[in-house]
Structure formats: structure tokens, C-alpha cells
PDBQT receptor file of N, H, CA, C and O in Angstrom, charges set to zero:
ATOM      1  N   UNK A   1       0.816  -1.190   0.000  1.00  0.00    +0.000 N 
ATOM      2  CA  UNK A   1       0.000   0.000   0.000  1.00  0.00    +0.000 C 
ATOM      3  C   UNK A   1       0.867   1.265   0.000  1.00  0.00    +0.000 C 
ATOM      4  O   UNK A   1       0.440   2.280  -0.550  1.00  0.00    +0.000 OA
ATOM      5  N   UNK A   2       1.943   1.246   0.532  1.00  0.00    +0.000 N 
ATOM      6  H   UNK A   2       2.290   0.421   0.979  1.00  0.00    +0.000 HD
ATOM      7  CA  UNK A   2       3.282   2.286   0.592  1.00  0.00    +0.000 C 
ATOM      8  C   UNK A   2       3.140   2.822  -0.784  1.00  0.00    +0.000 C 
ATOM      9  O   UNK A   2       2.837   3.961  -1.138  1.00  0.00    +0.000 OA
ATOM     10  N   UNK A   3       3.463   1.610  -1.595  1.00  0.00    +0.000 N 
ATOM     11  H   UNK A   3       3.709   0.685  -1.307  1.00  0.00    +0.000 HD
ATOM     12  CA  UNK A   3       4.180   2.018  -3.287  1.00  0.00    +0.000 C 
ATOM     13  C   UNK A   3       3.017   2.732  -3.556  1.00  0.00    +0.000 C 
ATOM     14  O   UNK A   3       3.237   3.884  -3.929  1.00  0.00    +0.000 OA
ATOM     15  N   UNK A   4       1.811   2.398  -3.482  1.00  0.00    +0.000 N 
ATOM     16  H   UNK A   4       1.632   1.462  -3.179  1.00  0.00    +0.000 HD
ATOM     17  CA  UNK A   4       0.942   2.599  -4.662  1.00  0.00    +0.000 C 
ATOM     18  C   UNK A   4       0.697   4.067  -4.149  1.00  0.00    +0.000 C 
ATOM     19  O   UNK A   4       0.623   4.982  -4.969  1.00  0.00    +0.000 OA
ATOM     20  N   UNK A   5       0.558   4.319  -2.682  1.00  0.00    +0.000 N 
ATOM     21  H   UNK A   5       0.618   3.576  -2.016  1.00  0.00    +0.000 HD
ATOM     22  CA  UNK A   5       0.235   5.768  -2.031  1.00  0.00    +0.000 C 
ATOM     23  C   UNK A   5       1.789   6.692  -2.724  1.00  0.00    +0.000 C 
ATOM     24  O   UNK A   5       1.841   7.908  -2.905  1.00  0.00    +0.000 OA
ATOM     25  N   UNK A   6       2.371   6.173  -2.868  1.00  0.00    +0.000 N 
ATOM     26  H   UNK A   6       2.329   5.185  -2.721  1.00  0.00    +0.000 HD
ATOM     27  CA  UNK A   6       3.570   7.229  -3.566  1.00  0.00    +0.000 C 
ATOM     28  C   UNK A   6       3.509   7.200  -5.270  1.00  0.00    +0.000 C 
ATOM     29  O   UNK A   6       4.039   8.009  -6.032  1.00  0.00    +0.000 OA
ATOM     30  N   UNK A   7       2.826   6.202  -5.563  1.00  0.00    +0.000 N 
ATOM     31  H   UNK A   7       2.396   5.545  -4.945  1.00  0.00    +0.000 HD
ATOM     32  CA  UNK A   7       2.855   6.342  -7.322  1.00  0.00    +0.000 C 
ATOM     33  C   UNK A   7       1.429   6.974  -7.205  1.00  0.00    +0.000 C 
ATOM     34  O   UNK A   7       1.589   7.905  -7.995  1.00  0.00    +0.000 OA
ATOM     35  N   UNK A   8       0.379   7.079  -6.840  1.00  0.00    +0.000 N 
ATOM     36  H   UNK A   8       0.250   6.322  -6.199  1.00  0.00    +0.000 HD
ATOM     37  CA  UNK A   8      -0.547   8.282  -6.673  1.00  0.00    +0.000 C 
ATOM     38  C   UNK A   8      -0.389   9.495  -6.848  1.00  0.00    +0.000 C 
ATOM     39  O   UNK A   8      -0.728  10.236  -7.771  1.00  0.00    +0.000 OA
ATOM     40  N   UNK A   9       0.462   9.769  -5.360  1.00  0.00    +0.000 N 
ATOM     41  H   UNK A   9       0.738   9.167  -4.611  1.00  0.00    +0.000 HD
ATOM     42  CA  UNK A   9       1.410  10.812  -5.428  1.00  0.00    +0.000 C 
ATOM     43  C   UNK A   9       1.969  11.725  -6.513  1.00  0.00    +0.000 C 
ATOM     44  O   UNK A   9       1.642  12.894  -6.719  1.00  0.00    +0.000 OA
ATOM     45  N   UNK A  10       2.985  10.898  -7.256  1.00  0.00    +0.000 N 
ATOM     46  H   UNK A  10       3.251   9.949  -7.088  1.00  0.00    +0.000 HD
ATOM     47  CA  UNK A  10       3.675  11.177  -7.757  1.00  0.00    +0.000 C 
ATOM     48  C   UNK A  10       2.944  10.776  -9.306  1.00  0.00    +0.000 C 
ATOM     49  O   UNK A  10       3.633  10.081 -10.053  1.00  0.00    +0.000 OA
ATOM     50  N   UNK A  11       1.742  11.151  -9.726  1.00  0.00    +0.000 N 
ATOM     51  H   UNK A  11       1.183  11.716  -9.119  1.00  0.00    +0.000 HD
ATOM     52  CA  UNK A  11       1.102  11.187 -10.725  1.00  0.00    +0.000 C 
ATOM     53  C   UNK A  11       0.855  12.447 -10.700  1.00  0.00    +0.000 C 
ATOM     54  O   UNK A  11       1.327  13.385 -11.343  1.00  0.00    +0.000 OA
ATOM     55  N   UNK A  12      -0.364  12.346  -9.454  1.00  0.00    +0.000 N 
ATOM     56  H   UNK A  12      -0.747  11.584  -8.932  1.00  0.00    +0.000 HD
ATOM     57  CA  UNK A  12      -0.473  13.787  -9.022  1.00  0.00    +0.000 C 
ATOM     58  C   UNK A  12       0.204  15.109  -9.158  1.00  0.00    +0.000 C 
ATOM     59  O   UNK A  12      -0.221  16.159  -9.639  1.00  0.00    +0.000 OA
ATOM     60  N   UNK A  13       1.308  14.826  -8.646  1.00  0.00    +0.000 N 
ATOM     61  H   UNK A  13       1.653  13.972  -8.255  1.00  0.00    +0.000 HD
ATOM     62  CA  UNK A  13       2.388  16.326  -8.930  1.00  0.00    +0.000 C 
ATOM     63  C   UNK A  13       3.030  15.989  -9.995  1.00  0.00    +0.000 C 
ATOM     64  O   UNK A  13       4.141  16.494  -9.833  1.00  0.00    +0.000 OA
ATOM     65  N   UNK A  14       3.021  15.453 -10.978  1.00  0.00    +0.000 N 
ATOM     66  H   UNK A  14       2.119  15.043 -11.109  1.00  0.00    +0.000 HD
ATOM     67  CA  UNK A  14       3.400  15.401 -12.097  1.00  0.00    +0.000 C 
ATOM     68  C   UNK A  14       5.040  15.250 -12.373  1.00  0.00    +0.000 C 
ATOM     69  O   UNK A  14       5.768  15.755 -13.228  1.00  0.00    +0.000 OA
ATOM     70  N   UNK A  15       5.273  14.416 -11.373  1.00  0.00    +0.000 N 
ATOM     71  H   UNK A  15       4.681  14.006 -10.678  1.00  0.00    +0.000 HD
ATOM     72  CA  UNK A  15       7.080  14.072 -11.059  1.00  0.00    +0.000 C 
ATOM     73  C   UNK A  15       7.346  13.079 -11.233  1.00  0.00    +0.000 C 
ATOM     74  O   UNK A  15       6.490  12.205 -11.371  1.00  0.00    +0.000 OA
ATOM     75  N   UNK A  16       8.656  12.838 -11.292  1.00  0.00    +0.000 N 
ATOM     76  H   UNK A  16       9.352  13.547 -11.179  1.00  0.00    +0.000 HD
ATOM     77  CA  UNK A  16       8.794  11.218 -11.800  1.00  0.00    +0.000 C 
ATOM     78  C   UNK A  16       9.905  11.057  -9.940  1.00  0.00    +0.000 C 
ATOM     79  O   UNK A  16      10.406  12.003  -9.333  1.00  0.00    +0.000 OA
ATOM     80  N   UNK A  17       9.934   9.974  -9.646  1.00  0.00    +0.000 N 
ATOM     81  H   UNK A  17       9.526   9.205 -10.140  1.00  0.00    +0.000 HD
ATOM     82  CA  UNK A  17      10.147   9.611  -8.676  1.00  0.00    +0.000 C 
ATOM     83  C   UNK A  17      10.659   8.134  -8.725  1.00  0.00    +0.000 C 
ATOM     84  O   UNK A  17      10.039   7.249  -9.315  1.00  0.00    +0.000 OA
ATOM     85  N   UNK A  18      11.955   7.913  -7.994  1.00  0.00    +0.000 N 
ATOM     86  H   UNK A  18      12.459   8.632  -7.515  1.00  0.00    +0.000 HD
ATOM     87  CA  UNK A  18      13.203   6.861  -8.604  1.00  0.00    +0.000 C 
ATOM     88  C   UNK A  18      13.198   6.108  -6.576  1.00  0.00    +0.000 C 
ATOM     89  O   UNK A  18      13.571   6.680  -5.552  1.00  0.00    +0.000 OA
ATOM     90  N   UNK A  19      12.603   4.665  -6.767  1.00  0.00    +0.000 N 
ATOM     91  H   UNK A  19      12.300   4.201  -7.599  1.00  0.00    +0.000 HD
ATOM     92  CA  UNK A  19      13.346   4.118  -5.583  1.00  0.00    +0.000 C 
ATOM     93  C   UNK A  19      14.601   3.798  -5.585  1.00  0.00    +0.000 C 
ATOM     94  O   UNK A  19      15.005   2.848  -6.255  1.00  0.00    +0.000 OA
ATOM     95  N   UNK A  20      15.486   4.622  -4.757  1.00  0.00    +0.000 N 
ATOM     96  H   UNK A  20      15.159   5.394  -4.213  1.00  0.00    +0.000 HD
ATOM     97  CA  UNK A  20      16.879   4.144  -4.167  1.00  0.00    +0.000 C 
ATOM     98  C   UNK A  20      17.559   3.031  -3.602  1.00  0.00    +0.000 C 
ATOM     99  O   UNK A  20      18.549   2.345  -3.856  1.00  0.00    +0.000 OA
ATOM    100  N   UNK A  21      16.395   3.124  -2.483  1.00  0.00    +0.000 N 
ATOM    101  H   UNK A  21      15.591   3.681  -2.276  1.00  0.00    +0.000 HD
ATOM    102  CA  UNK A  21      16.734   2.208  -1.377  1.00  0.00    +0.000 C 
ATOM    103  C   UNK A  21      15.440   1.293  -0.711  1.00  0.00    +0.000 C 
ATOM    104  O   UNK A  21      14.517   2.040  -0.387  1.00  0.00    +0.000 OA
ATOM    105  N   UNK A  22      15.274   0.407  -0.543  1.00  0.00    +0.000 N 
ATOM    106  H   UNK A  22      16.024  -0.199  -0.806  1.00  0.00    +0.000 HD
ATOM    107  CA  UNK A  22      13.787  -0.042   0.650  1.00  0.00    +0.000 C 
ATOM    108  C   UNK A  22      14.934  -0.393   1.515  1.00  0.00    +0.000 C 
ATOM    109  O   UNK A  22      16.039  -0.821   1.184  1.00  0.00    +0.000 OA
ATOM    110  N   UNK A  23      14.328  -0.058   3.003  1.00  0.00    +0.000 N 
ATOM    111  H   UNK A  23      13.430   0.290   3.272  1.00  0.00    +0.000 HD
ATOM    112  CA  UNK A  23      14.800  -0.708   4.070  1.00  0.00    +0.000 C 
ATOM    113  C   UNK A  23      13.278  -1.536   5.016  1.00  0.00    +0.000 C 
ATOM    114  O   UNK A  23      12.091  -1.769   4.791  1.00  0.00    +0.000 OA
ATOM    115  N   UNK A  24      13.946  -1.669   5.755  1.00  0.00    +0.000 N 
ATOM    116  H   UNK A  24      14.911  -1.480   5.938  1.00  0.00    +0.000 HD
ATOM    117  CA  UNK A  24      12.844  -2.750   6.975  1.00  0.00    +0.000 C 
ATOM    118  C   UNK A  24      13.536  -2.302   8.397  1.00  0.00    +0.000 C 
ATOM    119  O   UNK A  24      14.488  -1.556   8.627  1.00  0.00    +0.000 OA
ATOM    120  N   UNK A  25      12.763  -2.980   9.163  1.00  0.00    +0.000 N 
ATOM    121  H   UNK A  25      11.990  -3.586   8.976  1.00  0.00    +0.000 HD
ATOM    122  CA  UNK A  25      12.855  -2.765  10.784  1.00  0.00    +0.000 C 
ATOM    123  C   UNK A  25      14.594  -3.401  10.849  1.00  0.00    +0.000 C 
ATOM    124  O   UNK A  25      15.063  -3.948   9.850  1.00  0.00    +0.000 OA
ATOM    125  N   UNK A  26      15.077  -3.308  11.598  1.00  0.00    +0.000 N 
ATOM    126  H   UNK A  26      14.696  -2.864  12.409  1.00  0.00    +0.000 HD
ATOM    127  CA  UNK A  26      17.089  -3.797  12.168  1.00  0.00    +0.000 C 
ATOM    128  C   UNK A  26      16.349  -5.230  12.437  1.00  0.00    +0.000 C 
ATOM    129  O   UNK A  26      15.207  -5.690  12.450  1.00  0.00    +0.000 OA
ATOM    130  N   UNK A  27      17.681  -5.648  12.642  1.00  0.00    +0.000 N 
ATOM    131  H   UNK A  27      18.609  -5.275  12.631  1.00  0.00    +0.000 HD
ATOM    132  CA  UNK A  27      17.865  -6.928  13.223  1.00  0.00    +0.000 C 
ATOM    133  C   UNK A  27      17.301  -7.687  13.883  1.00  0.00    +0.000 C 
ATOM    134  O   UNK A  27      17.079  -8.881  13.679  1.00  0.00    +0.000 OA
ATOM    135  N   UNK A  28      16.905  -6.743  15.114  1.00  0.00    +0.000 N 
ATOM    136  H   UNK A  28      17.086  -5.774  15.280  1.00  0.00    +0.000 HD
ATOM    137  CA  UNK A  28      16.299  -7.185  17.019  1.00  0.00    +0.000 C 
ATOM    138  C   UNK A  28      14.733  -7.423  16.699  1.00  0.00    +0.000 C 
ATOM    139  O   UNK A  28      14.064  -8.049  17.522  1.00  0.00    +0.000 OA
ATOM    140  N   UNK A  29      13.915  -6.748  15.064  1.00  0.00    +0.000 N 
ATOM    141  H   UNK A  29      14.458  -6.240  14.396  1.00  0.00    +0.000 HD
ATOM    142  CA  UNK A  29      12.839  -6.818  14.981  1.00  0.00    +0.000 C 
ATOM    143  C   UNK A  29      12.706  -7.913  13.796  1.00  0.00    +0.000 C 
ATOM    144  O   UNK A  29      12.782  -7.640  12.599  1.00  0.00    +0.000 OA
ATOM    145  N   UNK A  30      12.530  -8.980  14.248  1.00  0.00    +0.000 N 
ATOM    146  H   UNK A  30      12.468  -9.202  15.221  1.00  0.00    +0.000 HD
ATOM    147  CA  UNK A  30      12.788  -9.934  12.779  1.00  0.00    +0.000 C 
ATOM    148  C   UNK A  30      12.045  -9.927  11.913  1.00  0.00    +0.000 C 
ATOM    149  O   UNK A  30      11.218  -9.121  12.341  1.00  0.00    +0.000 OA
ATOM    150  N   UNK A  31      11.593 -10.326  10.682  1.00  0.00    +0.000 N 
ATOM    151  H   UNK A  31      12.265 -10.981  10.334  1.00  0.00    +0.000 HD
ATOM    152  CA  UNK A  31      10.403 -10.568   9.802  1.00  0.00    +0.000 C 
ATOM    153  C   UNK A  31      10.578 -12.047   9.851  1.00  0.00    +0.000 C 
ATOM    154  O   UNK A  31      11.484 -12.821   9.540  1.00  0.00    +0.000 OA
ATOM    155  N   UNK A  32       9.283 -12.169  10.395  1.00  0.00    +0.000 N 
ATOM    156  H   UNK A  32       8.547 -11.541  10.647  1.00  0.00    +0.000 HD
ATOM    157  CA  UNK A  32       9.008 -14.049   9.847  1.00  0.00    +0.000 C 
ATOM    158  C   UNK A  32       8.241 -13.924   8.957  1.00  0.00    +0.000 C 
ATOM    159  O   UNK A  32       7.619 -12.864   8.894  1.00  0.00    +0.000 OA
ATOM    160  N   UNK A  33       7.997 -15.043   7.879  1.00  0.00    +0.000 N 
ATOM    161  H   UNK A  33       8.502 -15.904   7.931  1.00  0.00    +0.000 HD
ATOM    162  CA  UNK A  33       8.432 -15.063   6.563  1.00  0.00    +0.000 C 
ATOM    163  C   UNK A  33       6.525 -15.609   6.785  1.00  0.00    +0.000 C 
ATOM    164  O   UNK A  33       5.572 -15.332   6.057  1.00  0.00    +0.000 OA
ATOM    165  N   UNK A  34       6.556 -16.365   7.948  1.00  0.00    +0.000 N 
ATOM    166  H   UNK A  34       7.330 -16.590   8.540  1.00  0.00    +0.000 HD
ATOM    167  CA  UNK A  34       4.703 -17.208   8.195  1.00  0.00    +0.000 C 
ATOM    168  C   UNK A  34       3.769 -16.154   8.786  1.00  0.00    +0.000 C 
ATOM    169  O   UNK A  34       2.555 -16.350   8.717  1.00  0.00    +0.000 OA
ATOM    170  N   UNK A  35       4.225 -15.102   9.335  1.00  0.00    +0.000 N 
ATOM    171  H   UNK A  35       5.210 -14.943   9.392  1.00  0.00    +0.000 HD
ATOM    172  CA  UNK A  35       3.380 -13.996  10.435  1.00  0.00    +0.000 C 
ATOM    173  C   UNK A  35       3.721 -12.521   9.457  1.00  0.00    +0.000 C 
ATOM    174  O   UNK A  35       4.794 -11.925   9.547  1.00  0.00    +0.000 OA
ATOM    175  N   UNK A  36       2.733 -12.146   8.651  1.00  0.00    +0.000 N 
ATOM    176  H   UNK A  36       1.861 -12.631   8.578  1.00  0.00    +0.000 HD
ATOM    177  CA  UNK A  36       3.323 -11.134   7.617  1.00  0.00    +0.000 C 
ATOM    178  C   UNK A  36       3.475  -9.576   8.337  1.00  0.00    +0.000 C 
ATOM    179  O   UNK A  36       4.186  -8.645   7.957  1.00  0.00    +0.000 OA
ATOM    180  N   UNK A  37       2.252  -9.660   9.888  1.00  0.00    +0.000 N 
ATOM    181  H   UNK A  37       1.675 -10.416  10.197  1.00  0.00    +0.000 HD
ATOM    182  CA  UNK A  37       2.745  -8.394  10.465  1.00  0.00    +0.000 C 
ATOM    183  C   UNK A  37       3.641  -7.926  11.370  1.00  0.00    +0.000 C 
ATOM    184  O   UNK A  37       3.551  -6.929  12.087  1.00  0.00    +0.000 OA
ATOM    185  N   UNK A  38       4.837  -9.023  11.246  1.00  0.00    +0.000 N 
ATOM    186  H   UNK A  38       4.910  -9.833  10.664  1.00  0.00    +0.000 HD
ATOM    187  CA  UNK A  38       6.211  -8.741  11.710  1.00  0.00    +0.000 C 
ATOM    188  C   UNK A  38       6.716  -7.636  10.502  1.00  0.00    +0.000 C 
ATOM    189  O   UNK A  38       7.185  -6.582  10.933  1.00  0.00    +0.000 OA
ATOM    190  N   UNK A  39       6.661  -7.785   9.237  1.00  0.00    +0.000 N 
ATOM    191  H   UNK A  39       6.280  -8.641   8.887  1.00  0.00    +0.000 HD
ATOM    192  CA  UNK A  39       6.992  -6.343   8.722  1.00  0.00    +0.000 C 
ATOM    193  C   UNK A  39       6.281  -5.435   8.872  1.00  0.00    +0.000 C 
ATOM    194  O   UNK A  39       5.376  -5.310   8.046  1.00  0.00    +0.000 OA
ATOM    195  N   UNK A  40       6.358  -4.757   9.621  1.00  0.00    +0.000 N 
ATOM    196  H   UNK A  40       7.093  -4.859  10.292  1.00  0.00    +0.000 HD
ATOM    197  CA  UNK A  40       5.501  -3.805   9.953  1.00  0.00    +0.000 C 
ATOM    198  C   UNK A  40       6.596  -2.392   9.585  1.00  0.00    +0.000 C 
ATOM    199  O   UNK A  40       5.976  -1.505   9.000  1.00  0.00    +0.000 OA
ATOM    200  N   UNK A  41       7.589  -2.173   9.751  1.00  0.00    +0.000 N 
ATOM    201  H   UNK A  41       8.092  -2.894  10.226  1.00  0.00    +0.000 HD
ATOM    202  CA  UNK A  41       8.121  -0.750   9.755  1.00  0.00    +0.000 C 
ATOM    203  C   UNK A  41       9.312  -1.454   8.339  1.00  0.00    +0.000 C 
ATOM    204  O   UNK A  41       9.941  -2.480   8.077  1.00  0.00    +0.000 OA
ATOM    205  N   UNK A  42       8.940   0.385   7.573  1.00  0.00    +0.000 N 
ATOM    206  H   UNK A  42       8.429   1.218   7.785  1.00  0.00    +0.000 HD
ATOM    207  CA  UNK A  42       9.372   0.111   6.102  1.00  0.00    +0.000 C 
ATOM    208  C   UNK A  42       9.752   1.492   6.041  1.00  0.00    +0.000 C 
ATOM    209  O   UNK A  42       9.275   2.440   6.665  1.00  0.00    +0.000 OA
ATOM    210  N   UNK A  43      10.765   1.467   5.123  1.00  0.00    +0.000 N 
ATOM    211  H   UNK A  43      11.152   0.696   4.617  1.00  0.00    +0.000 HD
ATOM    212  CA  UNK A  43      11.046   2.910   4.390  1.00  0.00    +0.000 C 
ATOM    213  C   UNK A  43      11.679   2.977   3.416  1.00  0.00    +0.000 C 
ATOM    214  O   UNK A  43      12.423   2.043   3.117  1.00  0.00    +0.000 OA
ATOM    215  N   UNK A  44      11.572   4.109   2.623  1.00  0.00    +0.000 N 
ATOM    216  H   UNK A  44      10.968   4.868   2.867  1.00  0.00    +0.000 HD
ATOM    217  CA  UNK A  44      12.038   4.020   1.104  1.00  0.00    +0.000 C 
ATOM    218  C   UNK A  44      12.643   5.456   1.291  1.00  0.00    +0.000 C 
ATOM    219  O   UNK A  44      12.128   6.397   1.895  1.00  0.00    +0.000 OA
ATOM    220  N   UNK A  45      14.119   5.409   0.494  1.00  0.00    +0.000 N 
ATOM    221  H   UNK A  45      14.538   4.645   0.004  1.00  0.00    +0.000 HD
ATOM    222  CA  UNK A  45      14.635   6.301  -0.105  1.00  0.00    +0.000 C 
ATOM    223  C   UNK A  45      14.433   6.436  -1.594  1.00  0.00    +0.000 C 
ATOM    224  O   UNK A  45      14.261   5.479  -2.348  1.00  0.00    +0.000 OA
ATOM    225  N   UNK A  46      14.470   7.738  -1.965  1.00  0.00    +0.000 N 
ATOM    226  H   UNK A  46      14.609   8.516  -1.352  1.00  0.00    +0.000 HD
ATOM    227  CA  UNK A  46      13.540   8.359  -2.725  1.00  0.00    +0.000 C 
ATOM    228  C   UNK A  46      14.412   9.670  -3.971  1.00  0.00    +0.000 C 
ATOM    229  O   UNK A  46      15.302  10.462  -3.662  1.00  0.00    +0.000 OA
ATOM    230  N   UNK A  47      13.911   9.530  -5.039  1.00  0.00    +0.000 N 
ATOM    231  H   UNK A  47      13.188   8.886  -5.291  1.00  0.00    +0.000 HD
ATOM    232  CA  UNK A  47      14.723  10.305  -5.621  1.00  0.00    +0.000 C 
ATOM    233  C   UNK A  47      13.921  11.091  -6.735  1.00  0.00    +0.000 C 
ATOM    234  O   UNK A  47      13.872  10.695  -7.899  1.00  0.00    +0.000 OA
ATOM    235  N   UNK A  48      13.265  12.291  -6.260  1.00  0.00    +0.000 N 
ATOM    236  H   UNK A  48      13.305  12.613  -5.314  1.00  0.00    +0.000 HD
ATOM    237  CA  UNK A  48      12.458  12.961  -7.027  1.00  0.00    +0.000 C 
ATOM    238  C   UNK A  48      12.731  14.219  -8.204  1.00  0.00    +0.000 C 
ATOM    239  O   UNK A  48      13.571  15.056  -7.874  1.00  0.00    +0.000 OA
ATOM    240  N   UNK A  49      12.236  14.346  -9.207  1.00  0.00    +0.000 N 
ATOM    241  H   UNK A  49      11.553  13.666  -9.475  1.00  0.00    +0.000 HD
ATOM    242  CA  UNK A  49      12.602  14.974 -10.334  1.00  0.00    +0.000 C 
ATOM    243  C   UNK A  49      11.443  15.722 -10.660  1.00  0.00    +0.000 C 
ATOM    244  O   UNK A  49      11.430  16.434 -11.664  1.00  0.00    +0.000 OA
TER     245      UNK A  49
């Protein structure tokens, strides 16, 4: 839901917009792969034009 709220976005203002980077939660917060709301914290670096 992240991506699509930023390709909305970025229709909207009429920009083109480049993912850099995705990250996730560190280490101490694991993602299990069977329980999908262990990813819970996300972020994207971002490169707007």
C-alpha cells in the first residue's frame, strides 16, 4: 500500500520519482516469513525529479 500511495502521489504532482533504497525494521525486529505483520516498519529512499 506504501508504493501505490507514492505512485498516486507522484502522478499527481506530475514528477517522476526513482526508488533508491527499501529498508525494513534492524535486526532485534525480525520478519518471519509465516506472520506477515512482523513487517511492519518500512522505508524508502527516494529520488524525485
Amino acid at each position: 500500500m506504501l508504493l501505490q500511495t507514492i505512485a498516486t502521489a507522484t502522478l499527481d504532482a506530475r514528477r517522476t520519482v526513482k526508488v533508491l533504497e527499501r529498508r525494513t525494521q534492524a535486526r532485534d525486529h525480525p520478519i518471519l516469513l509465516t506472520v506477515p505483520e512482523t513487517h511492519y516498519l518500512k522505508c524508502l529512499i527516494l529520488y524525485v525529479t
